[in-house]
Every structure is written in C-alpha cells, then in structure tokens.
N, C-alpha and C positions, 0 to 999 in steps of 0.2 A: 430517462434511461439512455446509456450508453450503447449504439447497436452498432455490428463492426460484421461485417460480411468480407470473410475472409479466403477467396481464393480454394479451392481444393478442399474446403473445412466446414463444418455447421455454422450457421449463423450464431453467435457469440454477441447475449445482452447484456450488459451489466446495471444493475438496480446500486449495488453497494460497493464503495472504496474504501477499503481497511489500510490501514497504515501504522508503520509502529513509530512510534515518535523517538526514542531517541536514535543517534544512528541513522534514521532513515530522515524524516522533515529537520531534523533538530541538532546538533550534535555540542556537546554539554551541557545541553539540557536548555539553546536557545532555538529557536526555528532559524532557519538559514532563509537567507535572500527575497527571493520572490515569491517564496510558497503558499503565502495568504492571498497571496491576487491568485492565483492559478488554483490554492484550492476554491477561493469563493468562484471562477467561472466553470468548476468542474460539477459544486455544489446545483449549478441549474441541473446538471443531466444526469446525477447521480447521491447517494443518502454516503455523507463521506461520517466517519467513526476512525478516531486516533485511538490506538492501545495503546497501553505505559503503564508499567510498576511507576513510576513519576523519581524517578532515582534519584535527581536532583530535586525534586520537589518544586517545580517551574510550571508546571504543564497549565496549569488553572489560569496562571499568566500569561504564558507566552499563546494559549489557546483562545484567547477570551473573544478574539475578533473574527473566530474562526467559523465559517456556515457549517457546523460540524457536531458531532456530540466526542466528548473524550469518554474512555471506559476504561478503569480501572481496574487491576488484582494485583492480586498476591507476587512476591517476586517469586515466591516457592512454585515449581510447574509452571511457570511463566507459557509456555510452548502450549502445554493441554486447554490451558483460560484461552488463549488466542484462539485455536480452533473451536472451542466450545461455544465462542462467541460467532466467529466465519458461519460455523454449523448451522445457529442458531437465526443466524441474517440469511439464509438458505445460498450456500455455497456454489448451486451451479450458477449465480447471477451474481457471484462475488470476486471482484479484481482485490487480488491484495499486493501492498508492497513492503519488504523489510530489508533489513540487513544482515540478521541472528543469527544463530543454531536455533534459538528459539522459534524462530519465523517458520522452519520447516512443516510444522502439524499445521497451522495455518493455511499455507503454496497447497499442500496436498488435499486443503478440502474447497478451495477455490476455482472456479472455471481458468483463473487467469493469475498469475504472477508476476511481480517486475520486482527483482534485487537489483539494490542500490549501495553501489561502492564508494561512500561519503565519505567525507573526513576522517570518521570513525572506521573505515574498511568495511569488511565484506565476509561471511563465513562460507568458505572454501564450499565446505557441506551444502550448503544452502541453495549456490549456484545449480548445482543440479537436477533442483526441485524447480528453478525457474525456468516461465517461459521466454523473458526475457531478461536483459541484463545493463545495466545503465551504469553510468559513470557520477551521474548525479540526480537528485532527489529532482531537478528543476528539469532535467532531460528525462527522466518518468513520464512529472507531470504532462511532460508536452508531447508525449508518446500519447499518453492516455485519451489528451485533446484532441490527436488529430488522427482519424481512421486511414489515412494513406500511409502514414508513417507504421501503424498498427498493421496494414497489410502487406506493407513490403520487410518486415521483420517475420511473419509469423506464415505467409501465405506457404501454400508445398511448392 
C-alpha cells in the first residue's frame, strides 16, 4: 500500500492504480519509454489494473511484461465501465490516471487523480476533475513513487 500523509489533509492510502492505456501509458497503442520499470516498482506498493477498449488491438502485447492485470470493455460508455470498475476496486484507496473526457466518471470515484498531457493531449474537461496535472505518463509515475513530491503538490 501506498500511504502519503499530506500536510493540512487526511492521511491518503492507496491499495489500487488504475490507468487508461491509450493516451495515458501508451500513445498509438505502444507503451512509451520507461513505464514498465516504474509500473513493475509501483507494482510492490500497489494492485496496478490498465483500462482499454484496446483500439489498436495492442494491449495483450505491449501489456504482457506488466506486474498488472489489463481490463477490458465495451468502447460504448467507455467513461461509466471505468468507474464501475474504480467503484468496484473501492474508490476511496484508488489513485487513477488518464487523459479523456472519458477518464472523468473515473477521477470522481477515486480518492486521488493524476491527468496526463502525452503525446496524445489532454481533455480540457478532465483537468478539472484532477488532483494533479503532469506533463507526462513517466512524470505521474514518479509523482506517485515519491511521497515528497506528492506532498509538495497537494499539501494546503
């Protein structure tokens, strides 16, 4: 578990990292850079789960080396499967990160958010469901790694 004692704020655990793969780890459907090393050392302190309609039809691949489970649906209501799945991993011990309009039902059932402005861009909307705001999928990651960096972003 992920535990982040934040300044002026409740103590904030996190159990589960949700993430949407394309857009946010991935962008045309390959994973970008370093994100398999950083997911496998996040993998010790946290239960990580990739979402994807799989759009490119990549994901079983480029996933395969991942300490992770991927979860599928429907492209139809992309936004409601997301959170139905958050809900379901119990949302106040849930860090999620995306990129979407989709991603919003998601951010609002999570204790924790991080939008990422990849390759792919950024849904204008989205930004203001998050807690935080990154520039890339690999500057998340290492937000999420390091609880100082977590509390001088978030602290009051």
């Amino acid at each position: 578990m992920l535990t982040y004692e934040i300044p002026g704020r409740n103590k904030i655990e996190v159990q589960s990292i949700v993430l949407d793969y394309n857009g946010t780890i991935a962008v045309d459907g390959k994973i970008l850079g370093e994100v398999k090393e950083l997911l496998s050392q996040l993998s010790r302190y946290a239960n990580i789960y990739i979402l994807t309609a799989d759009t490119y039809g990549t994901v079983e691949k480029e996933c395969r080396d991942i300490e992770g489970k991927v979860l599928t649906f429907p492209k139809e209501n992309a936004g409601e499967s997301k959170k139905d799945i958050v809900k379901k991993l119990s949302g106040e011990k849930t860090l999620c990160v995306g990129n979407g309009f989709n991603d919003i039902p998601m951010f609002k059932e999570s204790i924790l958010s991080i939008a990422v402005i990849e390759g792919e861009g950024a849904s204008g909307k989205l930004l203001a469901y998050a807690d935080i705001v990154t520039r890339s999928i690999i500057d998340a990651l290492e937000i999420i790694l390091n609880e100082s960096k977590m509390k001088a972003i978030l602290r009051n």
